[in-house]
TILODO-409463 format. One record per residue (C-alpha): residue number from 1; residue in three letters; x, y, z. Coordinates in steps of 0.05 Angstrom, whole numbers, m for minus. Layout:
# TILODO-409463
{n->NUM res->ALA xx->X yy->Y zz->Z} $
...
***
This chain:
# TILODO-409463
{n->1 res->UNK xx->m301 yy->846 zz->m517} $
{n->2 res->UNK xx->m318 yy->764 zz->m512} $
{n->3 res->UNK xx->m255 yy->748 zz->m527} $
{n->4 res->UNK xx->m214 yy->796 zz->m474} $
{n->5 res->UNK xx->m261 yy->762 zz->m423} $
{n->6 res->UNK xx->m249 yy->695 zz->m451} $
{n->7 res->UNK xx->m187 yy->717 zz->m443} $
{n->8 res->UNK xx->m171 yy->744 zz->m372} $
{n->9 res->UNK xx->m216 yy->680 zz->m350} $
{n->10 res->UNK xx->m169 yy->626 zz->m387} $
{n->11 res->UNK xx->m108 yy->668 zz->m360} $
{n->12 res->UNK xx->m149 yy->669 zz->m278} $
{n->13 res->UNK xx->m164 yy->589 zz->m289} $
{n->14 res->UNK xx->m86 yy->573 zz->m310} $
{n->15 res->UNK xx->m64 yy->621 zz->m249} $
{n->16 res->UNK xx->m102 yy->575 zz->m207} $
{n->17 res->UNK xx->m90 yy->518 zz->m235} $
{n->18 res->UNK xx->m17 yy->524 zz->m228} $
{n->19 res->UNK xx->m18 yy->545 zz->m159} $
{n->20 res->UNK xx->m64 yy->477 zz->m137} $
{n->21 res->UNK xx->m8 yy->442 zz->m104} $
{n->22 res->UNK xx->m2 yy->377 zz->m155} $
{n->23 res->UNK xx->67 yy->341 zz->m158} $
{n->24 res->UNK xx->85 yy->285 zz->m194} $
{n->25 res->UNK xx->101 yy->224 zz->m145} $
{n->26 res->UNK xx->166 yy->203 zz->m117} $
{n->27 res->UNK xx->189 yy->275 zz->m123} $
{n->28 res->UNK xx->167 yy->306 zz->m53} $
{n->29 res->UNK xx->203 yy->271 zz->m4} $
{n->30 res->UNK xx->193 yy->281 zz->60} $
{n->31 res->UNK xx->241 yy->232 zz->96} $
{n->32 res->UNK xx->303 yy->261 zz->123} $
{n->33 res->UNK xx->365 yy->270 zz->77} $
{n->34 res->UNK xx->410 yy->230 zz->122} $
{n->35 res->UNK xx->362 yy->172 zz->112} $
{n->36 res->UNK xx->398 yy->127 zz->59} $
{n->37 res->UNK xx->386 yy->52 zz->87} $
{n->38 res->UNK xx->317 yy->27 zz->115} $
{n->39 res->UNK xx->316 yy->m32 zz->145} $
{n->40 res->UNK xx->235 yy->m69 zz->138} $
{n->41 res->UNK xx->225 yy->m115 zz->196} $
{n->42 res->UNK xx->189 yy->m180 zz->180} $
{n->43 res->UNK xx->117 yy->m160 zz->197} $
{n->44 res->UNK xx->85 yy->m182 zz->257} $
{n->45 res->UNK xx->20 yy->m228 zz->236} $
{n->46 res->UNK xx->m39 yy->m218 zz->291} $
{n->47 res->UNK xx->m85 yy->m262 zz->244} $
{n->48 res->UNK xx->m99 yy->m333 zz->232} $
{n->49 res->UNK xx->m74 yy->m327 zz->151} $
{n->50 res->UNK xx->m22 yy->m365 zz->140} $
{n->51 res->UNK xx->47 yy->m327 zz->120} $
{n->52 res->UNK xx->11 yy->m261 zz->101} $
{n->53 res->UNK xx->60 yy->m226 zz->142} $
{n->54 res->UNK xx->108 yy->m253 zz->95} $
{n->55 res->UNK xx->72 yy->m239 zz->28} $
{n->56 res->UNK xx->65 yy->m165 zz->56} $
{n->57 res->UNK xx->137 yy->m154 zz->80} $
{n->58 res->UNK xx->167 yy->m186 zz->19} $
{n->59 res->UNK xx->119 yy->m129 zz->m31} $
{n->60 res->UNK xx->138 yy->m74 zz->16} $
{n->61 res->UNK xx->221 yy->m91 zz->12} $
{n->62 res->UNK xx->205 yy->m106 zz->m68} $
{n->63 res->UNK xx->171 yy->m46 zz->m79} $
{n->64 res->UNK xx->220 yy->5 zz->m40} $
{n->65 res->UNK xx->280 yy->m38 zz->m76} $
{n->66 res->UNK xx->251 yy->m21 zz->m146} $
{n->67 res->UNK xx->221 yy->50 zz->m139} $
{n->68 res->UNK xx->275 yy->83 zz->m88} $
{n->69 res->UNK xx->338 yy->96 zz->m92} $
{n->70 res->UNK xx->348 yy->73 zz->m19} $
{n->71 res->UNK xx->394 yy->25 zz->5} $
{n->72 res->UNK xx->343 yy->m31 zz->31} $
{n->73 res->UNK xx->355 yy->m81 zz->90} $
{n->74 res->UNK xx->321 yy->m151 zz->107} $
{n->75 res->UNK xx->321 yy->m138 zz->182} $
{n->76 res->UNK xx->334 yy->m94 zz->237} $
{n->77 res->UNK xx->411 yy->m73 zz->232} $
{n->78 res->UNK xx->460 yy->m21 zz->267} $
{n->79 res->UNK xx->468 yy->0 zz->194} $
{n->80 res->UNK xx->397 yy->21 zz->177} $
{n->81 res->UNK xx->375 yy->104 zz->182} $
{n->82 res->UNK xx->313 yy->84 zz->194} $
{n->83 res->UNK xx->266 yy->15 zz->212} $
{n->84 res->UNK xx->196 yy->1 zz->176} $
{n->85 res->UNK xx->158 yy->m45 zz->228} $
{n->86 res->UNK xx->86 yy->m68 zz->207} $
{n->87 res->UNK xx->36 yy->m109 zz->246} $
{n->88 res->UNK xx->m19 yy->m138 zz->205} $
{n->89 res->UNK xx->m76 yy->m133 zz->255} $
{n->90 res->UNK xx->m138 yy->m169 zz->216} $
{n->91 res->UNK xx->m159 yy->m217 zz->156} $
{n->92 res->UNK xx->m218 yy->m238 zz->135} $
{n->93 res->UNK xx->m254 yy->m276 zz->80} $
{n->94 res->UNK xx->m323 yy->m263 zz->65} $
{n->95 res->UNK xx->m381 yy->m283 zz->13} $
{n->96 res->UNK xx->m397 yy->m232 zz->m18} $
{n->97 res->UNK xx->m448 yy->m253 zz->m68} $
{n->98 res->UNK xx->m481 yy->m328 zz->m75} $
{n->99 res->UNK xx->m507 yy->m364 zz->m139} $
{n->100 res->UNK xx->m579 yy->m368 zz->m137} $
{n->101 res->UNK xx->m584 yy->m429 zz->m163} $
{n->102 res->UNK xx->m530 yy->m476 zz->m118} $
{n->103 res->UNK xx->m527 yy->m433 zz->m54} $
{n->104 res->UNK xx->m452 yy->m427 zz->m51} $
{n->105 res->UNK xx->m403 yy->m365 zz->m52} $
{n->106 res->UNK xx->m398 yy->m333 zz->m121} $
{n->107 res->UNK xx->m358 yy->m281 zz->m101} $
{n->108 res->UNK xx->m311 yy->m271 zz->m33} $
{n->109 res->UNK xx->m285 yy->m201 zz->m10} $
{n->110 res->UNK xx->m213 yy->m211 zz->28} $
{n->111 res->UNK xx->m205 yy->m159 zz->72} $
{n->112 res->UNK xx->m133 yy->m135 zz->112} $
{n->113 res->UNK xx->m122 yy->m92 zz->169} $
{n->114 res->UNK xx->m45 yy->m62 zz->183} $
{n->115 res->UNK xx->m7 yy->m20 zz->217} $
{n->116 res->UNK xx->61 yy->9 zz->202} $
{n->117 res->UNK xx->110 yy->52 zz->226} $
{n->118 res->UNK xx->178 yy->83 zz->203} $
{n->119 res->UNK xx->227 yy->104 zz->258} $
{n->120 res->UNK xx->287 yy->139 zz->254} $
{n->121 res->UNK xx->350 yy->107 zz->297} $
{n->122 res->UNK xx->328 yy->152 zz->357} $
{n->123 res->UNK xx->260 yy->130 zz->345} $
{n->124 res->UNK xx->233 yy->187 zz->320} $
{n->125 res->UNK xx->170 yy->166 zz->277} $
{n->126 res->UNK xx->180 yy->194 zz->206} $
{n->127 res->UNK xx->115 yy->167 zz->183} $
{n->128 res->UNK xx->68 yy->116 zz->212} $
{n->129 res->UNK xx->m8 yy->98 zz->202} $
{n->130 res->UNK xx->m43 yy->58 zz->250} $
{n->131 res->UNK xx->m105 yy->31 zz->198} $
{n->132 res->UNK xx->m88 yy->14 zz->129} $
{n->133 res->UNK xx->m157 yy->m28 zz->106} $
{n->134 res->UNK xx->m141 yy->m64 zz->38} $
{n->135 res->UNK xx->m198 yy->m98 zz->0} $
{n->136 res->UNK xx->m192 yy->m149 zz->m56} $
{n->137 res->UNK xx->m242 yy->m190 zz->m88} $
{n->138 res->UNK xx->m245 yy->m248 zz->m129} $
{n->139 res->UNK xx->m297 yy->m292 zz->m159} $
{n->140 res->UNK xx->m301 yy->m361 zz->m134} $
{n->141 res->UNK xx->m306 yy->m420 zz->m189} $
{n->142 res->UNK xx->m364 yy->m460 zz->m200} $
{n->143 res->UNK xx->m336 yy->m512 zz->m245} $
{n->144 res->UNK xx->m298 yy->m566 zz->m200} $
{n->145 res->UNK xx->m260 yy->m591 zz->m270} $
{n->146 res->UNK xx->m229 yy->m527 zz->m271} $
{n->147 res->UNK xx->m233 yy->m506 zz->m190} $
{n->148 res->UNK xx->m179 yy->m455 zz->m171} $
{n->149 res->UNK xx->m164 yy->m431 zz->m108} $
{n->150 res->UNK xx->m158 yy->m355 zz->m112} $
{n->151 res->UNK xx->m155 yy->m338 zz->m51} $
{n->152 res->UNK xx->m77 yy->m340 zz->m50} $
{n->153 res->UNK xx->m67 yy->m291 zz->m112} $
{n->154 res->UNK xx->m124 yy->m245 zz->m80} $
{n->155 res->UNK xx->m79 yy->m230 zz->m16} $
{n->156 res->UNK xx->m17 yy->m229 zz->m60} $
{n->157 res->UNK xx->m65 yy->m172 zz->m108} $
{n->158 res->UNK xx->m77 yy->m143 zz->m43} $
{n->159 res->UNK xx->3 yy->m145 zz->m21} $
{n->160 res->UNK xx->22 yy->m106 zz->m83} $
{n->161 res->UNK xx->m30 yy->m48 zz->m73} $
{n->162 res->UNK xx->m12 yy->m45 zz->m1} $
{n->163 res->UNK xx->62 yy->m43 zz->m13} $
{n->164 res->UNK xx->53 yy->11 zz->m77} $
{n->165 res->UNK xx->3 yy->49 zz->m33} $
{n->166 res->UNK xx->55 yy->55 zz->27} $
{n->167 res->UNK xx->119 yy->71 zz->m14} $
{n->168 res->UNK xx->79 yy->128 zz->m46} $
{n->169 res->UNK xx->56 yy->146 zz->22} $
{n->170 res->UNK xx->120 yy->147 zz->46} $
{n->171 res->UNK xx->154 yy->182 zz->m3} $
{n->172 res->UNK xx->101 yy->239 zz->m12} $
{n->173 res->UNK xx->97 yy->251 zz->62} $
{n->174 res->UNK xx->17 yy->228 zz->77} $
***
């Protein structure tokens, strides 16, 4: 008798479980089929950070170039099916923790603020967010033999996840 209703409650849980909606990634996409170029505009940088906009187009363009099969443009062109356009709206760089003994910044929290949109060549949004928030943090060096700036790699850290983050979103339809 235990094991029927082991039974019929392993067979409910694996009904259940199969009807949950869970896909594997890249393999829902929600983008037109006629889409087969996109062409990702050089973001537009709203901040003070020197050449983020850069750093962020350049992972966005890498990342669709090695995870899609689409045929992936520089700039806005006649050719493209569709137009990524991002605006990066905010940077900061703040302490985040301070070494007791010195006073200074032991550990700084970089945080970026975006916006992107995907258009078709009507201008039809196919996807768009308005507030992608990316965090990264990094500790800061207390030996000046060995100081590093890391402030650099942190945004490019930060670049990568964005640009992974939006690719999946993309492709998965979010």
């Amino acid at each position: 008798m235990i094991g029927r209703k082991a039974a019929w409650l392993a067979l409910v849980l694996a009904s259940a479980c199969a009807s949950c909606g869970y896909h594997t990634a890249g393999h829902s996409v929600q983008l037109p089929e006629n889409v087969k170029t996109i062409a990702v505009t050089a973001f537009v940088n709203q901040t003070r950070e020197y050449r983020i906009e850069q750093l962020l187009t350049s992972s966005v363009v890498r990342e669709f170039a090695t995870r899609t099969h689409y045929h992936i443009l520089n700039n806005t062109s006649e050719a493209a099916d569709a137009t990524l356009r991002g605006t990066v709206l905010s940077a900061s760089s703040t302490p985040l923790t301070y070494n007791s003994t010195t006073g200074q910044a032991a550990s700084v929290l970089v945080v970026v603020s975006m916006s992107v949109a995907l258009t078709d060549r009507q201008g039809k949004v196919l996807y768009q967010n308005p507030s992608y928030l990316f965090r990264e943090q990094y500790e800061v060096s207390q030996d000046l033999t060995s100081f590093f700036e890391e402030n650099s790699p942190a945004f490019r850290r930060l670049s990568q996840d964005f640009a992974r983050t939006l690719v999946s979103n993309i492709l998965e339809g979010f």
